[in-house]
C-alpha positions as CSV (number, residue, x, y, z in Angstrom):
1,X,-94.8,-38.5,92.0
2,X,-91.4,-38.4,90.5
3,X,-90.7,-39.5,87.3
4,X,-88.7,-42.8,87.2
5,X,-85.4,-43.0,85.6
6,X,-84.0,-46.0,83.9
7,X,-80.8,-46.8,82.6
8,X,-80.5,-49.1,79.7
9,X,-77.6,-51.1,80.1
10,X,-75.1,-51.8,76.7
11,X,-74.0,-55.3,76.2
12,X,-70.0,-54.6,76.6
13,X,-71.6,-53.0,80.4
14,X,-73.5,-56.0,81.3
15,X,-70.4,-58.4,80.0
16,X,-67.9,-56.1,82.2
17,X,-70.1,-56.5,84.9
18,X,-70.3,-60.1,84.2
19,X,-66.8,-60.7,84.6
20,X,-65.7,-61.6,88.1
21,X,-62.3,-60.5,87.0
22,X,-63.0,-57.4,85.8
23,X,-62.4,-54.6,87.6
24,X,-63.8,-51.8,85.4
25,X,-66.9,-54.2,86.2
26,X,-67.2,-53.7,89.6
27,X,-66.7,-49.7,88.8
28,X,-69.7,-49.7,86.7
29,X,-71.6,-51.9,88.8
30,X,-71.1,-49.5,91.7
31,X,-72.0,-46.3,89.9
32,X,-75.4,-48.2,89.2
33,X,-75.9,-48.8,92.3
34,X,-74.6,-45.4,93.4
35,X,-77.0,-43.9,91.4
36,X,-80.3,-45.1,92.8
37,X,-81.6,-45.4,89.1
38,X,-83.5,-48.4,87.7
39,X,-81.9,-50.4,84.8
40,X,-82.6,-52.8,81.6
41,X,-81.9,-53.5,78.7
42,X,-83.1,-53.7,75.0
43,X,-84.1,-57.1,73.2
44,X,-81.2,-56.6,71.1
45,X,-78.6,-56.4,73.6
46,X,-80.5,-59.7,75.3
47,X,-79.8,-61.2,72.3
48,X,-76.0,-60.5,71.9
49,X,-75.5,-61.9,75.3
50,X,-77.6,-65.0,74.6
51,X,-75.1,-65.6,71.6
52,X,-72.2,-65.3,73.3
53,X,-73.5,-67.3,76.6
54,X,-74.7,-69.7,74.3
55,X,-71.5,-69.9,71.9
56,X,-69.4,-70.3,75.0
57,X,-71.6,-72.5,77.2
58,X,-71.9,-70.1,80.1
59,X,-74.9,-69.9,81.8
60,X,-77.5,-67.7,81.0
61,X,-79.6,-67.7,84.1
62,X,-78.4,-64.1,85.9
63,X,-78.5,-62.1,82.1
64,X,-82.2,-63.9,81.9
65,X,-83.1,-61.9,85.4
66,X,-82.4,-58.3,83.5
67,X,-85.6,-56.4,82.3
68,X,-85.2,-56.1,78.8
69,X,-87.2,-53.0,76.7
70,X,-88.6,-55.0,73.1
71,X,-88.3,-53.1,70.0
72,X,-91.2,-52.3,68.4
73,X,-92.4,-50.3,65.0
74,X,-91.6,-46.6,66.4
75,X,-88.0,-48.3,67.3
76,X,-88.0,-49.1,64.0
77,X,-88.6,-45.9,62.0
78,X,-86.2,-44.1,64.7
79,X,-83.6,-46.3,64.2
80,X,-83.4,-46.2,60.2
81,X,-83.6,-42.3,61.1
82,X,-80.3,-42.4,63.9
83,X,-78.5,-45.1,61.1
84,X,-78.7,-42.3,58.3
85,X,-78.1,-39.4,60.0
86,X,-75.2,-40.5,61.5
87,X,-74.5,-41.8,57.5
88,X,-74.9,-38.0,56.8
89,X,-72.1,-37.1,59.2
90,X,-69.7,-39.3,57.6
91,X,-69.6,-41.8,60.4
92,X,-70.7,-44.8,60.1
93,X,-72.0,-47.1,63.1
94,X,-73.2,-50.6,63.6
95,X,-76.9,-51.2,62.8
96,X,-77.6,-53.0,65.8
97,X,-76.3,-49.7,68.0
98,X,-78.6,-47.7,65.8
99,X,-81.6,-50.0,67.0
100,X,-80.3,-49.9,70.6
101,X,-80.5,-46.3,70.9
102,X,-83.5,-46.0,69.5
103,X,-84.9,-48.2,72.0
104,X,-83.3,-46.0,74.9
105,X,-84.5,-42.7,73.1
106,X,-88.3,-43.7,72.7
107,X,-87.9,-45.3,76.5
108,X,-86.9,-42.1,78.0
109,X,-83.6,-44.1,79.0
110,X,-79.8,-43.3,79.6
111,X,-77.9,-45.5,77.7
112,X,-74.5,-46.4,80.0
113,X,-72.4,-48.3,76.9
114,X,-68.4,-47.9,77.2
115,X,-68.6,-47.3,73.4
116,X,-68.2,-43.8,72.5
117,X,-69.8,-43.8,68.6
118,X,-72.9,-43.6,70.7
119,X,-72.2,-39.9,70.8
120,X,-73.4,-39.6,67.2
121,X,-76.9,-39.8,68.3
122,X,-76.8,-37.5,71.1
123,X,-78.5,-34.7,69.2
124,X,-81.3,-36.6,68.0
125,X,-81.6,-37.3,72.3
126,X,-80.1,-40.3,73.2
127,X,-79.2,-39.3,76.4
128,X,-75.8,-41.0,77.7
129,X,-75.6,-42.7,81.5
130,X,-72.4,-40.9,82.8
């Protein structure tokens, strides 16, 4: 049997994809599809949609059907870990993206985010969707 692959899906992806008007949306939508791969995403990305949704009264009920990854204690350590070694490097990235990857890393997931400081943690194995 054939180990599954999983793509963990970054908020600004699930928003494009979101957005009827988008175009870029229906691009990345298609190369999910495409690629025959299941996806998710993390607890933290659920919750930056929620806000938003929630912020802007949209409903909620087709981000709510996504499986979404928790972050747990090992997600934890890796994170602080990815947050200062990227600190090391002189670049500085948002906490929350820190905790993201570490959920994708210790998930065995590609990440697929249209944000490229991501790269940062790329030799500590966050593997990127491309």
């Amino acid at each position: 049997m054939g180990e599954e692959k999983l793509i963990l899906l970054d908020t600004d992806v699930i928003i494009e994809v979101l957005d009827k008007k988008s175009d870029m949306g229906n691009v990345i939508l298609r190369r999910i599809i495409e690629s025959g791969e299941e996806y998710c995403t993390s607890s933290v990305n659920m919750h930056e949609l929620l806000y938003g949704l929630q912020k802007y009264s949209k409903d909620s009920h087709l981000v709510l059907q996504i499986p979404t990854l928790g972050y747990n204690k090992n997600d934890s350590e890796l994170s602080a870990v990815l947050e200062l070694s990227a600190e090391r490097k002189g670049r500085s990235v948002p906490r929350m993206d820190a905790i993201v990857a570490s959920v994708a890393i210790n998930n065995g997931c590609s990440l697929y985010t249209l944000d490229e400081h991501f790269e940062v943690f790329t030799d500590k194995g966050l593997k990127l969707f491309r």
